[in-house]
Chimera marker file (.cmm) of the C-alpha trace (Angstrom):
<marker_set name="trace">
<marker id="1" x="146.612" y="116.651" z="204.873" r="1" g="1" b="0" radius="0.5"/>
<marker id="2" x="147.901" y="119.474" z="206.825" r="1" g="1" b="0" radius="0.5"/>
<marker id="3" x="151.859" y="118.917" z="207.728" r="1" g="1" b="0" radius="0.5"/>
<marker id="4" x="151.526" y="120.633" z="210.804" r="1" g="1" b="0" radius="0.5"/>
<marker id="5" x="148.244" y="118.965" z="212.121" r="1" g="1" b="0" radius="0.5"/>
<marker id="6" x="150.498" y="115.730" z="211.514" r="1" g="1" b="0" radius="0.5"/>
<marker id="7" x="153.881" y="116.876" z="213.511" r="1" g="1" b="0" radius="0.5"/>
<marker id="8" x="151.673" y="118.339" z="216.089" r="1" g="1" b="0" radius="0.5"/>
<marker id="9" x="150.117" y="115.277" z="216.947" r="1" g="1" b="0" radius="0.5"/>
<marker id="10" x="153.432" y="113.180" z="216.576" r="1" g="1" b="0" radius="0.5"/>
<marker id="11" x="154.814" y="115.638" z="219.165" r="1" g="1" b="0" radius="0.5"/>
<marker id="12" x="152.098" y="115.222" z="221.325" r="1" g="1" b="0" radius="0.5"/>
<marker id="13" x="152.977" y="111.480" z="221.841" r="1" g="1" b="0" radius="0.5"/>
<marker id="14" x="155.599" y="112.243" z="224.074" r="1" g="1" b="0" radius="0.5"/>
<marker id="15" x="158.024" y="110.470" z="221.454" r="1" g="1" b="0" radius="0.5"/>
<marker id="16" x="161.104" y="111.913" z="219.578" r="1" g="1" b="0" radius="0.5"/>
<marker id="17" x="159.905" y="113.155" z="216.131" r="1" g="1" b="0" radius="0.5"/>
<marker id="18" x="162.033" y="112.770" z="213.204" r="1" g="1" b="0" radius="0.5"/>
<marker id="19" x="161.265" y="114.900" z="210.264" r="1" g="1" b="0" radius="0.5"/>
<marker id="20" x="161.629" y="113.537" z="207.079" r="1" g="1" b="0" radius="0.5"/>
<marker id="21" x="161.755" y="116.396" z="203.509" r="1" g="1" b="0" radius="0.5"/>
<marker id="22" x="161.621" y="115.002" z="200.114" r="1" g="1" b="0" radius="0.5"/>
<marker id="23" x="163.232" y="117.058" z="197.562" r="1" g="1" b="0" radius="0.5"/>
<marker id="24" x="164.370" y="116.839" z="193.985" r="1" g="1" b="0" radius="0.5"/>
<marker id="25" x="167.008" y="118.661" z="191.946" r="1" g="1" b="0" radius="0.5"/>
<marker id="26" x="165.645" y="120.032" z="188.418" r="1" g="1" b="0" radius="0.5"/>
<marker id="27" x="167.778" y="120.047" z="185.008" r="1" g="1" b="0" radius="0.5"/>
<marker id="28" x="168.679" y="123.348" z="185.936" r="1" g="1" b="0" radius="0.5"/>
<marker id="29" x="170.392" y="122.149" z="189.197" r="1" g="1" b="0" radius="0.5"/>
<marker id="30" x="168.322" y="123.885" z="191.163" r="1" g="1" b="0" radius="0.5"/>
<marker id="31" x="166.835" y="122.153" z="194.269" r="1" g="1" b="0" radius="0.5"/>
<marker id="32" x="162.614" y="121.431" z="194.410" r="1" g="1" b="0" radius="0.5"/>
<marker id="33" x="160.073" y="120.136" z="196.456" r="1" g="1" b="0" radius="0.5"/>
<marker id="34" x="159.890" y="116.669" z="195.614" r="1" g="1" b="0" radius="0.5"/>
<marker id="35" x="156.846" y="116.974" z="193.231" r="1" g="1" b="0" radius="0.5"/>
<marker id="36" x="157.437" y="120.427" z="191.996" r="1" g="1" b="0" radius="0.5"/>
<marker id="37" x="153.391" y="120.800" z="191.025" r="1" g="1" b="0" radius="0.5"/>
<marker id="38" x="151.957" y="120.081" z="194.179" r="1" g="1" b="0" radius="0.5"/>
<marker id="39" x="151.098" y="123.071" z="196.565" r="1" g="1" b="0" radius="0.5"/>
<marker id="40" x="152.165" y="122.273" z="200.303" r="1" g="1" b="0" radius="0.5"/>
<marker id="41" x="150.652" y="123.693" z="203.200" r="1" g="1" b="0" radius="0.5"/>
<marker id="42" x="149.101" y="126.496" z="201.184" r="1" g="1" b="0" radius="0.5"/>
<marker id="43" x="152.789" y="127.150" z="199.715" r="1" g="1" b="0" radius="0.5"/>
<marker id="44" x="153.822" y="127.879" z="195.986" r="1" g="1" b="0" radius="0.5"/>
<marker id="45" x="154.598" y="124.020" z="194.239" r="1" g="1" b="0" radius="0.5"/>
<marker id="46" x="158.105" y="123.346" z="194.341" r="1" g="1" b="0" radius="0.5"/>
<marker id="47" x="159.421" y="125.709" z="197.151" r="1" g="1" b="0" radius="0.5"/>
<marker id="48" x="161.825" y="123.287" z="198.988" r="1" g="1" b="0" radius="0.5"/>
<marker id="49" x="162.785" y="126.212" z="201.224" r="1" g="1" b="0" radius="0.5"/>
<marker id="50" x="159.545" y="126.889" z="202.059" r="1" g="1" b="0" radius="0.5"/>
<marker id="51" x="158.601" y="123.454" z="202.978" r="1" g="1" b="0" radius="0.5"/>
<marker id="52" x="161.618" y="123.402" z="204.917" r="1" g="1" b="0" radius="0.5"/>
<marker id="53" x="161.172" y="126.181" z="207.016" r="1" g="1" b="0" radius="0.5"/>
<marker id="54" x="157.274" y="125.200" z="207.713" r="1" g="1" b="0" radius="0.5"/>
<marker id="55" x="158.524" y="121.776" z="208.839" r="1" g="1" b="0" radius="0.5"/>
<marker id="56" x="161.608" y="122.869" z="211.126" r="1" g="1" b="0" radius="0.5"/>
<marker id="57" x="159.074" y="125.586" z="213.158" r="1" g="1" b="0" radius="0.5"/>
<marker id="58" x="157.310" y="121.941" z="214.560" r="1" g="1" b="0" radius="0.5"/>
<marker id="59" x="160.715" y="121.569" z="216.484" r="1" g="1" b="0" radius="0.5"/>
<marker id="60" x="161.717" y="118.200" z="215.163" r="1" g="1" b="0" radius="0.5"/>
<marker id="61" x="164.684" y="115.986" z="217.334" r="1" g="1" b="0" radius="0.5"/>
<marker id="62" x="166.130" y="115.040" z="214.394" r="1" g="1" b="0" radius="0.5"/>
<marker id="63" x="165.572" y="116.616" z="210.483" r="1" g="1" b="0" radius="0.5"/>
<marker id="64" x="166.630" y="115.191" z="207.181" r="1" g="1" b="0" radius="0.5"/>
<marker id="65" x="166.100" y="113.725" z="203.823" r="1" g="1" b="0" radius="0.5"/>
<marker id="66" x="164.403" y="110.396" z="203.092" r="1" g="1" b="0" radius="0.5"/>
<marker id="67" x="162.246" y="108.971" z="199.947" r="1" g="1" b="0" radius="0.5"/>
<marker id="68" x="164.804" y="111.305" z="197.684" r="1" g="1" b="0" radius="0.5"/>
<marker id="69" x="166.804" y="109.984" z="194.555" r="1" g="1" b="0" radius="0.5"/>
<marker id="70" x="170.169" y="109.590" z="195.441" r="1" g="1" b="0" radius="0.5"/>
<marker id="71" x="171.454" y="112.451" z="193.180" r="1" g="1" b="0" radius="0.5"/>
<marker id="72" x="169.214" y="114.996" z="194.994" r="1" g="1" b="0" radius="0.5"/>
<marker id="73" x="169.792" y="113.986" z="198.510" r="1" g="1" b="0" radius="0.5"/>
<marker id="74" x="173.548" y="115.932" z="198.770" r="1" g="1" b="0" radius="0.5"/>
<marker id="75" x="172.641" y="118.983" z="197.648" r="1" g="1" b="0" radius="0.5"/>
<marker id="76" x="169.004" y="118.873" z="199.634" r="1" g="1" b="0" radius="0.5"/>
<marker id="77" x="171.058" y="118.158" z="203.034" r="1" g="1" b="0" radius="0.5"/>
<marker id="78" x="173.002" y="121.575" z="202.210" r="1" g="1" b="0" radius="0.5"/>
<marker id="79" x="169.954" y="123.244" z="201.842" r="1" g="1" b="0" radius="0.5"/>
<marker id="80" x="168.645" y="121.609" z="205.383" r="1" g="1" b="0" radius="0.5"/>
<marker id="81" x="171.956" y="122.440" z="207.074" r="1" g="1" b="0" radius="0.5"/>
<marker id="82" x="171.781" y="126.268" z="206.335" r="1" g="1" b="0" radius="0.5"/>
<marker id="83" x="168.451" y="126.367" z="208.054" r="1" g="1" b="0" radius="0.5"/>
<marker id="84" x="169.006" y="122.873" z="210.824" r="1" g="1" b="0" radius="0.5"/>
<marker id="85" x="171.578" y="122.344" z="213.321" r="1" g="1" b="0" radius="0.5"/>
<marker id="86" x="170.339" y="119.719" z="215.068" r="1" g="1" b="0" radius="0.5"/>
<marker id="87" x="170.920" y="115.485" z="213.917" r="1" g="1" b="0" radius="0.5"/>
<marker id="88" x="170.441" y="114.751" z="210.564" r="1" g="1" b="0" radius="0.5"/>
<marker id="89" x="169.505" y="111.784" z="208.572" r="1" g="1" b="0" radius="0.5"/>
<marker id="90" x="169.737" y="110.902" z="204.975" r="1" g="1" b="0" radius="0.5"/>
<marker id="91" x="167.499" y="107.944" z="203.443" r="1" g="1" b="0" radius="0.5"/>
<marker id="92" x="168.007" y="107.859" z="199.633" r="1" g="1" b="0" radius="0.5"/>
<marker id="93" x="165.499" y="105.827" z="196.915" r="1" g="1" b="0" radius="0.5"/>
<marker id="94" x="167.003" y="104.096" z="194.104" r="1" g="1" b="0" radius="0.5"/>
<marker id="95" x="165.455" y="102.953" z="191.048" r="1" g="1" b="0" radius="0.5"/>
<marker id="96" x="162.808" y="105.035" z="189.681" r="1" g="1" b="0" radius="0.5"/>
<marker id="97" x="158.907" y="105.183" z="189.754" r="1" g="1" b="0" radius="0.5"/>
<marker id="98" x="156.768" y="104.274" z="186.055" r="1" g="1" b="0" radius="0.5"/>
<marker id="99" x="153.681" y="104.999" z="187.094" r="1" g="1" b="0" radius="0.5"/>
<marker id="100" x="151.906" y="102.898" z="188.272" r="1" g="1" b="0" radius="0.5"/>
<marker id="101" x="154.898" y="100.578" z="189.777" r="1" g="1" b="0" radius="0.5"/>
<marker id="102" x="158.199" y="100.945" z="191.197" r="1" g="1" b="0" radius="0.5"/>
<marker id="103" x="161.252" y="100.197" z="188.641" r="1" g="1" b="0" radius="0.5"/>
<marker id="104" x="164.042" y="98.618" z="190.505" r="1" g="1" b="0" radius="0.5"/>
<marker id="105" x="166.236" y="97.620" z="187.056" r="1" g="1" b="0" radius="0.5"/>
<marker id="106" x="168.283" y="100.972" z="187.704" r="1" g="1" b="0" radius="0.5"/>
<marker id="107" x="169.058" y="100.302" z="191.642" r="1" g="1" b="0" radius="0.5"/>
<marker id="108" x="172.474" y="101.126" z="192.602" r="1" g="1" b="0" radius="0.5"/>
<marker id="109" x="174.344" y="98.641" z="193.874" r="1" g="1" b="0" radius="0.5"/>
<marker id="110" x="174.916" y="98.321" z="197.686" r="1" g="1" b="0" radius="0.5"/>
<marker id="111" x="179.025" y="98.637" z="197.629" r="1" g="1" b="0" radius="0.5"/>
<marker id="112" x="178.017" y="102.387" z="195.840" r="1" g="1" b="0" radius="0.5"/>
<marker id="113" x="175.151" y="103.326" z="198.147" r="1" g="1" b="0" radius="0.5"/>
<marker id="114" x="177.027" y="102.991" z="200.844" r="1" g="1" b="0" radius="0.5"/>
<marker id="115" x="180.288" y="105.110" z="198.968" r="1" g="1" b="0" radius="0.5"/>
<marker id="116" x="177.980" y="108.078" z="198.167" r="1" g="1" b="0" radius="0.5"/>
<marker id="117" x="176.269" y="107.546" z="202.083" r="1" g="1" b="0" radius="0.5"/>
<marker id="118" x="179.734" y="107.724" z="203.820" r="1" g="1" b="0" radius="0.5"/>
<marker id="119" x="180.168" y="110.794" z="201.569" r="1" g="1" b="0" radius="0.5"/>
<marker id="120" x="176.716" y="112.162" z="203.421" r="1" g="1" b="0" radius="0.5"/>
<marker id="121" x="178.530" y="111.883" z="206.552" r="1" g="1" b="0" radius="0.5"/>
<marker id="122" x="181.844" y="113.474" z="205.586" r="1" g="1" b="0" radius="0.5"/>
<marker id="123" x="180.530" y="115.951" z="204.059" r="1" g="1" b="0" radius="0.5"/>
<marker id="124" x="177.069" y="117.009" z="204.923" r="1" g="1" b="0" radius="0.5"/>
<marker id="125" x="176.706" y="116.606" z="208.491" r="1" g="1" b="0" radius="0.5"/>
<marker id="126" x="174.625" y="113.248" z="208.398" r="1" g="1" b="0" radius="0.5"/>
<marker id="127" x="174.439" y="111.275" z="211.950" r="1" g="1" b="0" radius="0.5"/>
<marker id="128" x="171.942" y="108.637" z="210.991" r="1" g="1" b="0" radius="0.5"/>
<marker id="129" x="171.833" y="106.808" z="207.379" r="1" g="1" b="0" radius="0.5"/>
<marker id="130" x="169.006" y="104.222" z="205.720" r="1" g="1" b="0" radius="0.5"/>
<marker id="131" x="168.006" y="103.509" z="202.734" r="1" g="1" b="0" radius="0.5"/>
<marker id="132" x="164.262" y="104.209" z="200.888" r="1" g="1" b="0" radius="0.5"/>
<marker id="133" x="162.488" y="102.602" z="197.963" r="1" g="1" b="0" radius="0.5"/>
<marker id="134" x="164.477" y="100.283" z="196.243" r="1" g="1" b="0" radius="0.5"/>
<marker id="135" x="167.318" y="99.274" z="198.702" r="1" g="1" b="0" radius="0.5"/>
<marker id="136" x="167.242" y="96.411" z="200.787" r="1" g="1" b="0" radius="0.5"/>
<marker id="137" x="168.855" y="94.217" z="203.524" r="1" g="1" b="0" radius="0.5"/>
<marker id="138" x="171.947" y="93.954" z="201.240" r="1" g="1" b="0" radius="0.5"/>
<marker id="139" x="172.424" y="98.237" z="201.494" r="1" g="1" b="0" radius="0.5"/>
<marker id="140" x="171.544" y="98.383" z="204.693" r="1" g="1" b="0" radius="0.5"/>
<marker id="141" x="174.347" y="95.478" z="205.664" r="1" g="1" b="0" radius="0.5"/>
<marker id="142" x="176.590" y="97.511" z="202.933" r="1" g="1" b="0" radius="0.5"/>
<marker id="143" x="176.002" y="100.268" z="204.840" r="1" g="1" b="0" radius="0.5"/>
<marker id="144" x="177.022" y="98.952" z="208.418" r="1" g="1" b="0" radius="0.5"/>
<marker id="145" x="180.018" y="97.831" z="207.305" r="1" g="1" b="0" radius="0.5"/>
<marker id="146" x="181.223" y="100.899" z="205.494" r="1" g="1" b="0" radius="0.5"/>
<marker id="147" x="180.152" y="103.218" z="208.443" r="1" g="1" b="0" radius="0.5"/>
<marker id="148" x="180.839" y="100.519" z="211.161" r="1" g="1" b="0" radius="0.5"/>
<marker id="149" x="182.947" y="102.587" z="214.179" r="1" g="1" b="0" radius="0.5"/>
<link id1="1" id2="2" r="1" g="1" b="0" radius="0.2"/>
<link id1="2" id2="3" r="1" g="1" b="0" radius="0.2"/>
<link id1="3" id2="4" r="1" g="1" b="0" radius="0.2"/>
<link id1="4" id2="5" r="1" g="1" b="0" radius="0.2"/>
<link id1="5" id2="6" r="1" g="1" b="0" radius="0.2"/>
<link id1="6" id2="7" r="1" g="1" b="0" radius="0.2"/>
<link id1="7" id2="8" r="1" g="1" b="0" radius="0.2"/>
<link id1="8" id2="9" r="1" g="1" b="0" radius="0.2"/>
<link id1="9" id2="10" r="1" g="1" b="0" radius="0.2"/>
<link id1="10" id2="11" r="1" g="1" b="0" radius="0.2"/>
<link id1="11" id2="12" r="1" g="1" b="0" radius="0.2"/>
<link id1="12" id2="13" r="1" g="1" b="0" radius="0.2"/>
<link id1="13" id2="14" r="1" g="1" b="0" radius="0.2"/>
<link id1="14" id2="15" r="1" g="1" b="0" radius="0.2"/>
<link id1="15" id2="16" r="1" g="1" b="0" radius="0.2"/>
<link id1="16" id2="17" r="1" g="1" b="0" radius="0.2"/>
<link id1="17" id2="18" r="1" g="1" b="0" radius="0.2"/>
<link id1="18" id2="19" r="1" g="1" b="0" radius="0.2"/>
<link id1="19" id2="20" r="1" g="1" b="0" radius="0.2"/>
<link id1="20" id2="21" r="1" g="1" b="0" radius="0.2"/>
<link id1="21" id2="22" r="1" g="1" b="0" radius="0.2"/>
<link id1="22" id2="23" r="1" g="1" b="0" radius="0.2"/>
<link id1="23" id2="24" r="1" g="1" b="0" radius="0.2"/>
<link id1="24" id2="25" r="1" g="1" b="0" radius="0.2"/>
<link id1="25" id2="26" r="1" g="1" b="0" radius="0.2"/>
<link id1="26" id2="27" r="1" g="1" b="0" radius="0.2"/>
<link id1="27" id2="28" r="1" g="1" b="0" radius="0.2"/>
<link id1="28" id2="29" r="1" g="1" b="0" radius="0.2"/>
<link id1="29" id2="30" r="1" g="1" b="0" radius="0.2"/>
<link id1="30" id2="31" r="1" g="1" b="0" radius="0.2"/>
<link id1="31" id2="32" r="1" g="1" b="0" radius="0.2"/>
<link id1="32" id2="33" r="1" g="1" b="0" radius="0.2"/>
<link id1="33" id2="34" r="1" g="1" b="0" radius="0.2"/>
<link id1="34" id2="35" r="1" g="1" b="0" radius="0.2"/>
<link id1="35" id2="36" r="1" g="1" b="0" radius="0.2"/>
<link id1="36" id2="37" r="1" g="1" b="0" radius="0.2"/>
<link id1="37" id2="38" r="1" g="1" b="0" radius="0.2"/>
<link id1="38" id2="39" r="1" g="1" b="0" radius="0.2"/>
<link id1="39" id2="40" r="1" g="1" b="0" radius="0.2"/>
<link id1="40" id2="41" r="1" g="1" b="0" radius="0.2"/>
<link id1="41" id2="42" r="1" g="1" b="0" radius="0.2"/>
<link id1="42" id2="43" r="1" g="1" b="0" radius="0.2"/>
<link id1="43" id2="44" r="1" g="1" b="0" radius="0.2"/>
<link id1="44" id2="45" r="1" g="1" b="0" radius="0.2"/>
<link id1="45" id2="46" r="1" g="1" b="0" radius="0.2"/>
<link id1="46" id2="47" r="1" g="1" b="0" radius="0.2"/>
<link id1="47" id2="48" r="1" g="1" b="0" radius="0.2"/>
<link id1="48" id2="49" r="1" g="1" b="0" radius="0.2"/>
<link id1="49" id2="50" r="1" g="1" b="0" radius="0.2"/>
<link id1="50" id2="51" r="1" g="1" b="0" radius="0.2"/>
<link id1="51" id2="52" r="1" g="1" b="0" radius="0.2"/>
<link id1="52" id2="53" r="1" g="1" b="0" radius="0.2"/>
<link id1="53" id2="54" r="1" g="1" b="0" radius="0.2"/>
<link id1="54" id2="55" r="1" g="1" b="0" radius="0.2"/>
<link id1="55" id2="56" r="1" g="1" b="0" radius="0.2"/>
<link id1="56" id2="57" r="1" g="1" b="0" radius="0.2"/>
<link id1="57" id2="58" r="1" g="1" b="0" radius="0.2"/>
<link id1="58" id2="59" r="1" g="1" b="0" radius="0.2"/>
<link id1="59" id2="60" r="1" g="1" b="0" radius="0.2"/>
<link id1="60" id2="61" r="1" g="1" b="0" radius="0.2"/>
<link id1="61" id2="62" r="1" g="1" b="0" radius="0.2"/>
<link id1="62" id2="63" r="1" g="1" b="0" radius="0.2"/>
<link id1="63" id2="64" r="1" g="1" b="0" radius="0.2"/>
<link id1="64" id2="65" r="1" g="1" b="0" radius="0.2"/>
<link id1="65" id2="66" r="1" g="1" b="0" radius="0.2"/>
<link id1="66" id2="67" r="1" g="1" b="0" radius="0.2"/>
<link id1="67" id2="68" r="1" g="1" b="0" radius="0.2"/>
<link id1="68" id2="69" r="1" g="1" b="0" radius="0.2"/>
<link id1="69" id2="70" r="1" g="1" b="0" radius="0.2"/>
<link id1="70" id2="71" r="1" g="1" b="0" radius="0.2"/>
<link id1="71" id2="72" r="1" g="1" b="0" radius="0.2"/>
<link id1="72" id2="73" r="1" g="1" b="0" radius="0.2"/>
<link id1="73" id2="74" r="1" g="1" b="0" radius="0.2"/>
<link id1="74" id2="75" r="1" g="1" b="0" radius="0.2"/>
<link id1="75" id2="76" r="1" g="1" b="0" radius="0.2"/>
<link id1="76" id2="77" r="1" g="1" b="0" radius="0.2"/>
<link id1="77" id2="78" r="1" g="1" b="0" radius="0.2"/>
<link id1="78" id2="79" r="1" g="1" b="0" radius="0.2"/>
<link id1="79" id2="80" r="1" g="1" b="0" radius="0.2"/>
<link id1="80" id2="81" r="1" g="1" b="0" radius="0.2"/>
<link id1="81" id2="82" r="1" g="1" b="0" radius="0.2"/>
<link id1="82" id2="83" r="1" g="1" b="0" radius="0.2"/>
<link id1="83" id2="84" r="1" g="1" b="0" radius="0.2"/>
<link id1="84" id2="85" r="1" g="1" b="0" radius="0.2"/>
<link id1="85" id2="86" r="1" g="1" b="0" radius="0.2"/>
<link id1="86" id2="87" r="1" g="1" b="0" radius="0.2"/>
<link id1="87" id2="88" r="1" g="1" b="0" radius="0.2"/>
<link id1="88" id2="89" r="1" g="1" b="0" radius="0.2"/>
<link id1="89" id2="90" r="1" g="1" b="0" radius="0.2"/>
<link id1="90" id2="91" r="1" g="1" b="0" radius="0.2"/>
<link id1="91" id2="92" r="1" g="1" b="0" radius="0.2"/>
<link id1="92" id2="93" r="1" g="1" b="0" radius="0.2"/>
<link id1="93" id2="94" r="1" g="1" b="0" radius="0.2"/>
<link id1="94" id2="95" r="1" g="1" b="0" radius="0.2"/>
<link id1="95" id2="96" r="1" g="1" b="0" radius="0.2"/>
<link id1="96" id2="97" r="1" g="1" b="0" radius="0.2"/>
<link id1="97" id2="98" r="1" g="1" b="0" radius="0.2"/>
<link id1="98" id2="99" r="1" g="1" b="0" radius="0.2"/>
<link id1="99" id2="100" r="1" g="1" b="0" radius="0.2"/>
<link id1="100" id2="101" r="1" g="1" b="0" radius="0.2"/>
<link id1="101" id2="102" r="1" g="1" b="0" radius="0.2"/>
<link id1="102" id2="103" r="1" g="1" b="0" radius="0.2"/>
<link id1="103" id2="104" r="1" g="1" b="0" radius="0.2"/>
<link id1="104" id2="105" r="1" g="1" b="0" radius="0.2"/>
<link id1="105" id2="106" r="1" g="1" b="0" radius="0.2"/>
<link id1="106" id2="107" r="1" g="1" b="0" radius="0.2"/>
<link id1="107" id2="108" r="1" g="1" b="0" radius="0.2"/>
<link id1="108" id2="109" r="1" g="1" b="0" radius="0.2"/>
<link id1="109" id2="110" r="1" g="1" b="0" radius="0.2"/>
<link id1="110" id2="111" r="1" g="1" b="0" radius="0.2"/>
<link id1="111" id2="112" r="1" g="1" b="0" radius="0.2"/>
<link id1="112" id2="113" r="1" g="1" b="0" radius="0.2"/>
<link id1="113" id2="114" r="1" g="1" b="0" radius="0.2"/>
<link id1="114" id2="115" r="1" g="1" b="0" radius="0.2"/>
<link id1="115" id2="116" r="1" g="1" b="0" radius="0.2"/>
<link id1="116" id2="117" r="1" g="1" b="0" radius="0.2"/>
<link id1="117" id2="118" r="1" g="1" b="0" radius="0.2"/>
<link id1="118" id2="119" r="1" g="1" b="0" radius="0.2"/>
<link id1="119" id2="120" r="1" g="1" b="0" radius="0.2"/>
<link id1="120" id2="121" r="1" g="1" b="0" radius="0.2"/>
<link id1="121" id2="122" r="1" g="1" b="0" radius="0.2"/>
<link id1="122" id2="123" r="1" g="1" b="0" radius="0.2"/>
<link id1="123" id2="124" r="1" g="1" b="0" radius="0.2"/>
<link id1="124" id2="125" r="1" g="1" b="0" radius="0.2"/>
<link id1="125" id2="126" r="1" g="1" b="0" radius="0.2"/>
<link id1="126" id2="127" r="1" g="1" b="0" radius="0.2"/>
<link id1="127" id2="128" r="1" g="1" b="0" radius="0.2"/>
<link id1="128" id2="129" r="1" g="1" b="0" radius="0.2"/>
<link id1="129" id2="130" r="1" g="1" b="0" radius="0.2"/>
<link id1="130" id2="131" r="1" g="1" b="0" radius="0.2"/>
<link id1="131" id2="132" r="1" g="1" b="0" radius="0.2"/>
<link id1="132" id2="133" r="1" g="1" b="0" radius="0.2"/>
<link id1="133" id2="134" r="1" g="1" b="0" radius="0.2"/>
<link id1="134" id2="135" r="1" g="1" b="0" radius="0.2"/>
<link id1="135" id2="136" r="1" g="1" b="0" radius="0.2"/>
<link id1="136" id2="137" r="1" g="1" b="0" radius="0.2"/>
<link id1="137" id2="138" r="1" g="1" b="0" radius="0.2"/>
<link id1="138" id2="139" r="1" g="1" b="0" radius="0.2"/>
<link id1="139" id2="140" r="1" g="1" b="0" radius="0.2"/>
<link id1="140" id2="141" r="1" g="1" b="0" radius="0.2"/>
<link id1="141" id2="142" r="1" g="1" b="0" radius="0.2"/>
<link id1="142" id2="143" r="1" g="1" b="0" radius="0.2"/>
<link id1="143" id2="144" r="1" g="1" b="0" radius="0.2"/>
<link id1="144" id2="145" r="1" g="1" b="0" radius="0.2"/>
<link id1="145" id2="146" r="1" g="1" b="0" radius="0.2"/>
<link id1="146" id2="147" r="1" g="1" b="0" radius="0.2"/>
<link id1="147" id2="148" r="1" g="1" b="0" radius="0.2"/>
<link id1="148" id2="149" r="1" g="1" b="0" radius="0.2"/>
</marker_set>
């Protein structure tokens, strides 16, 4: 699917579009595309940059990082926030996929989701928080009463 084709036609809806980036961090530290051997949009695999900078042209209301593991979603927002100044959001995955189902044995609790969320908006500029793949109505309550105010 072409990225653009897809933001494009969200846009012309009339509604706000929210852009959500998936990104990893390798052993090395260094910050990927999400799946580092898949090409997108005719980019090299693994160019998080890249991706980002395709994405943001499509001129987005609000830009962040969603369906991320929690580890890699800190270090992806700096890499949006050099290149975004607009809202940002942050919704992290926890547990881990075994292909071909989702593991949920290693979720992080919802008392330390929201921790390492409030951190998000401390520290890196997030306005609007949820949660991904393996959180639920307990981290999302977790999270409205750590943020609440």
């Amino acid at each position: 699917a072409n990225t653009a084709l897809v933001l494009d036609a969200a846009k012309a809806t009339g509604l706000p579009v929210w852009i959500g980036l998936s990104a990893a961090v390798d052993a090395n530290g260094q910050v990927t595309g999400y799946h580092a051997e898949i090409d997108f949009a005719d980019m090299p695999a693994g160019d998080f940059t890249a991706v980002v900078d395709h994405a943001l042209t499509r001129d987005g209301q609000v830009a962040g990082i969603m369906h991320s593991e929690i580890k890699a979603t800190a270090p992806t927002l700096d890499v949006l926030r050099q290149r975004w100044s607009g809202p940002t959001m942050a919704y992290a995955e926890s547990g881990r996929l075994v292909i071909p189902d989702w593991d949920f044995s290693t979720v992080v609790s919802p008392d330390d989701y929201a921790e390492i969320a409030a951190d998000w908006v401390d520290n890196h500029g997030v306005t609007i928080v949820g949660g991904c793949c393996g959180t639920g109505a307990d981290h999302i309550r977790a999270l409205s009463d750590r943020l609440a105010g």
